[in-house]
One Martini backbone bead per residue (centre of mass of N, CA, C, O) as a GRO file, in nm:
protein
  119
    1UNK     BB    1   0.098   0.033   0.020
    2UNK     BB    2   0.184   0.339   0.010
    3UNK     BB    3   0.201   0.374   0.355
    4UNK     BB    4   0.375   0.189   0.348
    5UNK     BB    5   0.699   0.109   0.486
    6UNK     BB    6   0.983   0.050   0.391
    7UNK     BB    7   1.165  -0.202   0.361
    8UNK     BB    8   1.402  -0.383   0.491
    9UNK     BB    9   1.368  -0.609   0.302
   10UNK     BB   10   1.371  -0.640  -0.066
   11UNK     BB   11   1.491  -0.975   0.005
   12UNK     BB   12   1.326  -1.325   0.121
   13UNK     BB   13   1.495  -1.604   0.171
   14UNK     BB   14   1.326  -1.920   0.210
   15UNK     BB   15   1.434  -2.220   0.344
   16UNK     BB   16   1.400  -2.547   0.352
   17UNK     BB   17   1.470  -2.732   0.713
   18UNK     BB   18   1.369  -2.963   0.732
   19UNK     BB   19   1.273  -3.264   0.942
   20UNK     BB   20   1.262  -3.602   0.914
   21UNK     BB   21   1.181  -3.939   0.889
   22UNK     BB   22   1.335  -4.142   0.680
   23UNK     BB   23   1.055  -4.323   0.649
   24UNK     BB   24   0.921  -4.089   0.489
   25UNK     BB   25   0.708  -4.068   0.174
   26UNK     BB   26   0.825  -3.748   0.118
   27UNK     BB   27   1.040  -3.652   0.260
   28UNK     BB   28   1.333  -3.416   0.310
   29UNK     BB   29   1.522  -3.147   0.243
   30UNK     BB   30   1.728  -3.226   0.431
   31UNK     BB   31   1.828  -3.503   0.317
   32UNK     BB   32   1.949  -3.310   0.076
   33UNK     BB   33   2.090  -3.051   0.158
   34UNK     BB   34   1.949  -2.774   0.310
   35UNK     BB   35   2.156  -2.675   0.522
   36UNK     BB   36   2.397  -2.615   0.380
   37UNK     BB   37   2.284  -2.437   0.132
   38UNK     BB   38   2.208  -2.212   0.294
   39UNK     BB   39   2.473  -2.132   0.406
   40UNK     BB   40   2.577  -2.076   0.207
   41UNK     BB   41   2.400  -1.854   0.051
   42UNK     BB   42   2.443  -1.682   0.299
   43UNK     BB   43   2.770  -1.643   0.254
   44UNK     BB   44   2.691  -1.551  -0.056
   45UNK     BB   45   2.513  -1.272   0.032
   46UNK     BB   46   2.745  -1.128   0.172
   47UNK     BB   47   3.009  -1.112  -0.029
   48UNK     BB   48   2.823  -1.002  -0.241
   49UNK     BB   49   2.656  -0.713  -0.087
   50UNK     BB   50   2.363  -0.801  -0.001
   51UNK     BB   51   2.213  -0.611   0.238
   52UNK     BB   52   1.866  -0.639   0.180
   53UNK     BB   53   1.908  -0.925   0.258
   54UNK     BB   54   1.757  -1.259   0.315
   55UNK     BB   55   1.843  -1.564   0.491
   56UNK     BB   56   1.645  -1.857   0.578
   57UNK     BB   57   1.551  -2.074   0.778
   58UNK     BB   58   1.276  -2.303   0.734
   59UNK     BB   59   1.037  -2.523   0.746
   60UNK     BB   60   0.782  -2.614   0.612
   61UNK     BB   61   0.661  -2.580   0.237
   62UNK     BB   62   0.488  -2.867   0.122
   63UNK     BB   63   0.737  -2.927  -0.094
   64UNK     BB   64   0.912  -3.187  -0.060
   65UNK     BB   65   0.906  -3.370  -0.348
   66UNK     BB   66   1.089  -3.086  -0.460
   67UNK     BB   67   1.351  -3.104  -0.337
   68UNK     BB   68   1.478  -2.863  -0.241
   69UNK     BB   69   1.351  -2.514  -0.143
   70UNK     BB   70   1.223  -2.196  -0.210
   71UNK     BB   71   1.135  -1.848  -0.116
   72UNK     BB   72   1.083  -1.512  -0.268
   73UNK     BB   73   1.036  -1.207  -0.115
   74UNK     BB   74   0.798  -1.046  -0.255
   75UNK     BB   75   0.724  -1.234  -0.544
   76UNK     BB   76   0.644  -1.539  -0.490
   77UNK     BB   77   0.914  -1.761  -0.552
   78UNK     BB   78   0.994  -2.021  -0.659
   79UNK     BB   79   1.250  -2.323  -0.591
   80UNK     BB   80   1.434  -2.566  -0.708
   81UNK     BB   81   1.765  -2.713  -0.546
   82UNK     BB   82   2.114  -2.880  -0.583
   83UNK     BB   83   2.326  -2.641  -0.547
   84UNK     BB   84   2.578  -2.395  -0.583
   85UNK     BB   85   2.513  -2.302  -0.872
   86UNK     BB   86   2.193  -2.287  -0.819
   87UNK     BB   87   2.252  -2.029  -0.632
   88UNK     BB   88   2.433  -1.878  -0.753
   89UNK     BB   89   2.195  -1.811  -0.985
   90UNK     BB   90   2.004  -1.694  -0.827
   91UNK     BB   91   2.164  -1.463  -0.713
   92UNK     BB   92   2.244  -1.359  -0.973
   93UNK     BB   93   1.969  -1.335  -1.135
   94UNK     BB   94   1.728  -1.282  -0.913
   95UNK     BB   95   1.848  -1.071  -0.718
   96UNK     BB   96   2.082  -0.921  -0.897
   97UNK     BB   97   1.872  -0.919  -1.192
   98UNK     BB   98   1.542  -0.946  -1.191
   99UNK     BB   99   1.503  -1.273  -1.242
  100UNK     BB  100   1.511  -1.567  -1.407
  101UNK     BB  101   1.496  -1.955  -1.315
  102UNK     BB  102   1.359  -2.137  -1.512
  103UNK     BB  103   1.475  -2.435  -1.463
  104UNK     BB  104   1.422  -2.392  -1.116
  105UNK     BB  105   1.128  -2.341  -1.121
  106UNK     BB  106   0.827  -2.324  -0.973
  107UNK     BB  107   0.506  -2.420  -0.999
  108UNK     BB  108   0.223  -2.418  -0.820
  109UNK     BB  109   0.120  -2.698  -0.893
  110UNK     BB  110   0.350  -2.855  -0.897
  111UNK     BB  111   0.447  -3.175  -0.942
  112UNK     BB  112   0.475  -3.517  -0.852
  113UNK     BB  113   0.317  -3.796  -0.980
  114UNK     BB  114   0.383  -3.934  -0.662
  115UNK     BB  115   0.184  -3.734  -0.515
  116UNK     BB  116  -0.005  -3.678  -0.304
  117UNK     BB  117  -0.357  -3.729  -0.286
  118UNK     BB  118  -0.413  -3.532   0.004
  119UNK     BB  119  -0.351  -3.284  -0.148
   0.00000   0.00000   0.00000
């Protein structure tokens, strides 16, 4: 809204770092090696001087089975990723290029076959 404050951060990306149990038939981000793409991130996105930048660790964002994932906002862009490569390219084309990493991008519906019929 016009009157709102202008924001603290420009942009901020949560990370999920959830953690479920090994035989869970969703799987969750962390066994995918969520938490630590995320420190990268959060390390890469210092060094190269993103200041108004925040990059969080989040709970569960309810797409285990197409993980890691993560959320971009104010734009609320998906991602999943799965390398130090695909982070950087987020970094470098998303946060600081206005850009979209169209390959790794989640689409609102995106579903893998085998995801469960209760959702």
């Amino acid at each position: 809204m016009a009157n709102d404050p202008r924001l603290y951060y420009t942009t901020h990306l949560f990370c999920c770092t959830n953690v479920r149990a090994d035989e869970h038939p969703r799987g969750c981000c962390a066994a995918k090696g969520s938490g630590a793409l995320r420190d990268y991130m959060k390390r890469r996105a210092k060094e190269i001087g993103l200041k108004k930048t925040r990059v969080n660790a989040a709970g569960c964002l309810d797409r285990c089975e197409l993980g890691p994932i993560m959320v971009i906002y104010p734009e609320g862009v998906w991602y999943t990723y799965a390398s130090e490569n695909d982070i950087e390219e987020i970094l470098r084309v998303h946060v600081c290029g206005a850009g979209r990493v169209k390959r790794l991008l989640l689409k609102p519906d995106e579903r893998l076959p085998s995801d469960w019929e209760s959702h």
